[in-house]
N, C-alpha and C positions, 0 to 999 in steps of 0.2 A: 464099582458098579452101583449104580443108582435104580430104589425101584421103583415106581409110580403107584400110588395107590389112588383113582378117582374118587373126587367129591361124590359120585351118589353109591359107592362101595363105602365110604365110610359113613353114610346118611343110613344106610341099609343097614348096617351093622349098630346102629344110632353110637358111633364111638368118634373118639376127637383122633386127631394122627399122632399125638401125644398118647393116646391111651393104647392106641394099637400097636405103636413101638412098644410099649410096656410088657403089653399083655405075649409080643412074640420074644420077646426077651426071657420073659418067664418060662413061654413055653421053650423056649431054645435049650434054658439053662437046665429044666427038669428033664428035657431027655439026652442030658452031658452031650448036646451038640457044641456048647457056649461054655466056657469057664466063665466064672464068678464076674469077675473085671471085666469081660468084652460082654458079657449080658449088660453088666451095668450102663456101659459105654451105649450100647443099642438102645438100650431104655432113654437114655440123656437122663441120668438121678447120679444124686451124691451114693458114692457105694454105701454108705448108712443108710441111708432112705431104700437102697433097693434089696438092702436085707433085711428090713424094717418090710418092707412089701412080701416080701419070701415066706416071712414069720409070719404074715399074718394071714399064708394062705396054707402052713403047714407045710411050708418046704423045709426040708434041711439044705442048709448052707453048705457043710462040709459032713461026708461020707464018715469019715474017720480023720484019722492026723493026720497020715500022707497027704492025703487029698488035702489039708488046711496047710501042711508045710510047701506042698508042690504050688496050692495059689499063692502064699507069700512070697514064694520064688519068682511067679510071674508078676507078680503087683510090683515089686523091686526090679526088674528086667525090664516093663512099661512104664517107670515113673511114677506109679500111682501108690507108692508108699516110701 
């Protein structure tokens, strides 16, 4: 599923379509709609750079350990580790 965001919604918003995939990535991941790796993936960022973005808006990355061993389970199941 593809979505269309129009030129003057992002002129409105004065944000680039890069930034706006960022910014719903972010929002995705803080309300655990998005696990870590498919935020990233949304965002189109190296997964360093999109926890480097996380941190520096006071997200936490990971809740506890589970939560950090259940995304290394995923990141190894999607190839991204």
């Amino acid at each position: 599923m593809s979505v269309l965001i129009s030129d003057e919604i992002l002129q409105a918003a004065q944000m680039t379509d890069e930034e706006l995939k960022r910014e719903l990535a972010v929002l995705l991941f803080q309300q655990k709609k998005l696990g870590l790796s498919k935020a990233r993936e949304l965002a189109e960022m190296p997964l360093i750079e999109f926890q480097r973005e996380l941190a520096n808006r006071g997200i936490a990355v990971y809740d506890d350990v589970a939560a950090f061993q259940t995304e290394v389970e995923n990141l190894r199941t999607w190839g991204d580790l």
